[in-house]
N, C-alpha and C positions, 0 to 999 in steps of 0.2 A: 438530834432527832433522827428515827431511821424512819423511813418508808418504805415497806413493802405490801403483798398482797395481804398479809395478815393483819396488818396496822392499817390498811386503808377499807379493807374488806370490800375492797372492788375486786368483782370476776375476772375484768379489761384489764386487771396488772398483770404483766409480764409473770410468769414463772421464772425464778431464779434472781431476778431482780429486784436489787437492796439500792434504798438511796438515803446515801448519808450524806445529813445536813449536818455542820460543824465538825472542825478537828477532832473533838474527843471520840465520837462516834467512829470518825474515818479511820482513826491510827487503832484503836483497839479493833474494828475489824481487820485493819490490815496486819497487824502484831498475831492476833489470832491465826489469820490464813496462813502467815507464814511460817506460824513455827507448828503447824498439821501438815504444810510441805512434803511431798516424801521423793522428788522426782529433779524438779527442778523450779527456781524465781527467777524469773525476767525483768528487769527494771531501766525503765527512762526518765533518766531524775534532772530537772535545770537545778535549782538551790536545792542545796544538800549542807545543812549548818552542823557548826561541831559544838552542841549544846545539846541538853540531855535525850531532848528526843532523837536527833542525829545517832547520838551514841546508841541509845537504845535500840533503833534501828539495825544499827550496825549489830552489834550484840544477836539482837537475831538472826540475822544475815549468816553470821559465825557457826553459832549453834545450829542452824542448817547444815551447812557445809558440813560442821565437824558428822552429823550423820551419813552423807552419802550426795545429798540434793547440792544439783549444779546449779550455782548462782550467776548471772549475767548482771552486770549493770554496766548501761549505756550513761555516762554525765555528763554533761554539759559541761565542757570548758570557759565557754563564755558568760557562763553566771558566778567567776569566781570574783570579778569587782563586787558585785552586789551582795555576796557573801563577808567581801573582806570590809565595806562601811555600809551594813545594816547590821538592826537588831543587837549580837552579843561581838559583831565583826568578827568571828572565827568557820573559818570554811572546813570543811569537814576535810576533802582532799589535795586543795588547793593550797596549799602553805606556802608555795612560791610563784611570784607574780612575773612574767615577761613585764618590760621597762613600758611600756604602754598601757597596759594593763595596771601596772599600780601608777601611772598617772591618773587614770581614768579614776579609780577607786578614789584619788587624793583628790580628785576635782570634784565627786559627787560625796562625796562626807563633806567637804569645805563648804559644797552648797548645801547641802542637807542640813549638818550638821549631827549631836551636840559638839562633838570634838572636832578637834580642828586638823587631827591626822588620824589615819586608818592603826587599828589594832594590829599589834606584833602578834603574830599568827605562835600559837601553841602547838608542839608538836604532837601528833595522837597516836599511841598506841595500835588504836582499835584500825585506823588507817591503814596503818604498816601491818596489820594482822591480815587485813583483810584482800591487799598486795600480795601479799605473800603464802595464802593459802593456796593448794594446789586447785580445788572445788571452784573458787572465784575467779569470773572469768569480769576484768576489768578495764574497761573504754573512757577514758578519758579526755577524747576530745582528737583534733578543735571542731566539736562539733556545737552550731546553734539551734538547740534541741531544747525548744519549750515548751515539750509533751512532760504530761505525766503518768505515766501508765508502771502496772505493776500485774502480770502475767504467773499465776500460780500452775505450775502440774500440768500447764495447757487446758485446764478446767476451767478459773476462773480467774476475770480479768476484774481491775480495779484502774478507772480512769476518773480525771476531773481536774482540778486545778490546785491542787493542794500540795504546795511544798513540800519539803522537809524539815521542818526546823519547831523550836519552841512556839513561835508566834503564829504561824499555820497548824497546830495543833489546839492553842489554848485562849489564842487571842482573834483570828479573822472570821469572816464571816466565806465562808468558800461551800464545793458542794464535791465529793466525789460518787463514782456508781458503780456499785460492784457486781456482775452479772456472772450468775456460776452457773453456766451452762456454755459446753465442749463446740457446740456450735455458733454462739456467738462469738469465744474466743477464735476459732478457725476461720472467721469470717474476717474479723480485726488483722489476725497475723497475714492471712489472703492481700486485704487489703494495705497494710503496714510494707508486704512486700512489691507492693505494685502491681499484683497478679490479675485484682480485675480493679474493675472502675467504680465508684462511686455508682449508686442508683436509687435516686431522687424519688422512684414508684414506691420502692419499700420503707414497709411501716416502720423500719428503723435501720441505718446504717451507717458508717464510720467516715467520718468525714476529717479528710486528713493534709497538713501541707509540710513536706510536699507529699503529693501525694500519686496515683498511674497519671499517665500523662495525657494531656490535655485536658486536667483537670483544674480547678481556681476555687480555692475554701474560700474567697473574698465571694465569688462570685454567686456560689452557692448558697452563702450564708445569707446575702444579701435578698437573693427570692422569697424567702422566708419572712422576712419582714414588707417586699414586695405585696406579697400575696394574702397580707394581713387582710380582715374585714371588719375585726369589732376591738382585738385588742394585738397592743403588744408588751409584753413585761420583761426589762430589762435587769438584772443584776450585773455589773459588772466593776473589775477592779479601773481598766483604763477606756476610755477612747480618744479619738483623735483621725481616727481613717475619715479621709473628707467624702468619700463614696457611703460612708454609714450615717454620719451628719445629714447629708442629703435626702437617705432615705428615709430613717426616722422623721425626718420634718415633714416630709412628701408624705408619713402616713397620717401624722397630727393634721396635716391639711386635707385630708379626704376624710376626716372626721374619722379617724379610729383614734379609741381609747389606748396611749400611749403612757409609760409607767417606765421612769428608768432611776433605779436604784443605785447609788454612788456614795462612797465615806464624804464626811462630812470635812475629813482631813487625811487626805492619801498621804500615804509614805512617800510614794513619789508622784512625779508629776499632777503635785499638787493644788499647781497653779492652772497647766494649762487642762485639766480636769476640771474645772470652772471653768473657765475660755468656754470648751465647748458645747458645754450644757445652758451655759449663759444665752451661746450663739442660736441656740439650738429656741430657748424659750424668744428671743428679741425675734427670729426669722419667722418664727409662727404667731407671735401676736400673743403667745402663754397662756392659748383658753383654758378653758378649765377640764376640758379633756385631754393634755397633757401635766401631767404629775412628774416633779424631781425632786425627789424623796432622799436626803442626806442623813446618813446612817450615823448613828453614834462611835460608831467604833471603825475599824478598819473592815472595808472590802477587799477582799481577792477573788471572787466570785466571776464567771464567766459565763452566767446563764441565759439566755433568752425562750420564752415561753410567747408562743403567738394563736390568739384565739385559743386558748386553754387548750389547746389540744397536739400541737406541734412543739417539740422541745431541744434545745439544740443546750450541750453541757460540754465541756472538755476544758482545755489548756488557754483556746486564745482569744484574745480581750477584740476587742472594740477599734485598732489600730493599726497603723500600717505595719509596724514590725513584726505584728503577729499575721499578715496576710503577703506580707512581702519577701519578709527574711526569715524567720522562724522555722522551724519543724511545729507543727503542734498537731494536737490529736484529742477530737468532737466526736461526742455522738448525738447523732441526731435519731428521736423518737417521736414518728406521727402517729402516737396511741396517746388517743383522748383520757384513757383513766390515770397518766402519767402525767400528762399536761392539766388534769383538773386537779388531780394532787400538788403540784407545783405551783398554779397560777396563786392555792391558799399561802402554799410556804410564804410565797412572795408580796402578797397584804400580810401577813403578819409581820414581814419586817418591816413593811412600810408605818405600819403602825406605830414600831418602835422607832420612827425616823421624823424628822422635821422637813415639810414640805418648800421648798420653797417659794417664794411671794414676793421677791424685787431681785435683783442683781446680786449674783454670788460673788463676794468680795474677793478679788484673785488679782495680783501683781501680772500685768498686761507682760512686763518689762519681765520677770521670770518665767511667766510662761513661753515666751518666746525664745529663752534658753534652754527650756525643758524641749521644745519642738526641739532645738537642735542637737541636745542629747539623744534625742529618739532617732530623730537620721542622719546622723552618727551613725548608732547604732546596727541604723537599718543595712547601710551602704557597706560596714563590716561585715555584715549575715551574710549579704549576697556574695561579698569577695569568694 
């Protein structure tokens, strides 16, 4: 699905701003943008898989360079466990693991499963080409960068929450947002560099962590739901931050219409993904003005919509590792014809979802190890 001023034929829509719903939409806009390039691609990628769309990725990356366009990509080191036991377990850069690191991978395939040890990593070509080109300028870490952004020409930028890989393309449900306008992006690289701060007045701006300093994306994100009056609509792949528990309940208690969208069966943290939706409906009593709407298929999704009119989209979930340890990168838009656009996207999925109506069936005893995978995790990011 795209979204823009054409397809919603509201006046209130941003100029230059595209919003795609589903992989397929997001990768051929971004395959598009990039191979019209003519300048330079910027990129901040956590999972980057070595399966067709990876490659295909990469492939354009190539055919860039081979013309002249300087390619940047910033990746995440620390999403190489979750590359090497999910999906097809093949990491697109990452073919060799530090000894902790393929523990980690061998502990969460063992919990996860199907198999009971992580994939012998393939060696890639397109890798080694893309190494080795003089054009591509390549960061590999250790950075914990679970932003997604992809910066064209300095023209137009492409953010949201959407991987790399086959099953972020043709299987989740996620949302990225393309805005091709020289002054949004100047605003984002402003704010990416630390130059100015964050401001909560404007109808729309980049909310980032880390981000200039004395700044808090926990804190910000949180006012937002704060300041709810009639509704709040949730897509999201994970939670778990107990300051967002808190307030979600806090708004279902002052009687605002509450809506939080969640798979039916996460990839990961499966378990304590019930835990806290569970915890969320027993604290409030589960009127019937809170809704938990379990998706049939997988979320990756990190959207929040409040009072249709405020909209907050990017990289990070519901959790502490994305407010604690993480890099990631929001944007947030208080333009009512973008928020009434989105509040529909988000009953249509709800539509295609099962509500819940008693206790979400979830192993107390793994959720509790999934918590401490998470802060694990977290206590890494900070190192």
């Amino acid at each position: 699905m795209i979204l823009d001023r054409a397809t919603t034929a509201d006046p209130g829509w941003p100029a230059g701003l595209t919003w795609l719903v589903g992989g397929q939409a997001a990768f051929a806009r971004l395959f598009a943008r990039i191979d019209a390039a003519e300048h330079t691609v910027r990129i901040r990628a956590y999972i980057w898989r070595d399966d067709a769309t990876g490659q295909a990725l990469a492939r354009a990356l190539l055919a860039a360079a081979e013309r002249g366009v300087q390619v940047h990509i910033q990746k995440s080191a620390d999403a190489c466990t979750h590359e090497w036991h999910e999906a097809g377990g093949q990491s697109f850069f990452h073919k060799r693991l530090l000894m902790r690191q393929h523990v980690t991978a061998t502990a969460l395939h063992g919990f996860y499963g199907p198999r009971p040890k992580v994939a012998r990593q393939r060696p890639s070509d397109l890798a080694d080409a893309l190494r080795a080109h003089p054009n591509v300028h390549l960061d590999l870490g250790p950075h914990h960068d679970h932003a997604k952004v992809f910066v064209i020409d300095e023209r137009v930028l492409l953010l949201g929450g959407m991987a790399i890989g086959d099953d972020a393309h043709f299987e989740l449900l996620d949302h990225m947002v393309e805005w091709a306008d020289p002054a949004a992006v100047a605003r984002f690289r402003a704010r990416e560099a630390g130059e100015v701060a964050y401001d909560p007045v404007r109808p729309w701006d980049f909310l980032l962590n880390p981000g200039a300093a004395g700044e808090d994306l926990r804190t910000q994100r949180l006012a937002l739901i704060d300041a709810a009056e009639r509704s709040v609509q949730v897509e999201m792949a994970f939670f778990g931050d107990p300051a967002f528990t808190d307030a979600l309940c806090a708004a279902v208690d002052r009687g605002v219409q509450v809506t939080l969208l969640a798979a039916r069966k996460a990839g990961k943290l499966r378990w304590y993904n019930p835990q806290v939706l569970n915890a969320i409906r027993r604290r409030t009593g589960a009127p019937e003005h809170l809704r938990v709407a379990l998706y049939p298929h997988g979320v990756h999704a990190k959207l929040l919509v409040v009072d249709g009119a405020v909209v907050d989209v990017g990289s990070a979930n519901f959790n502490r590792l994305s407010h604690e340890g993480y890099g990631e990168a929001n944007l947030c838009l208080r333009l009512p014809a973008v928020g009434r656009a989105l509040a529909q996207v988000i009953e249509g999925h709800v539509a295609e979802a099962t509500l819940a109506t008693g206790r979400i069936r979830a192993s107390r005893v793994k959720a509790r190890l999934e918590r401490h995978f998470m802060d694990r995790a977290g206590k890494q990011a900070l190192k």
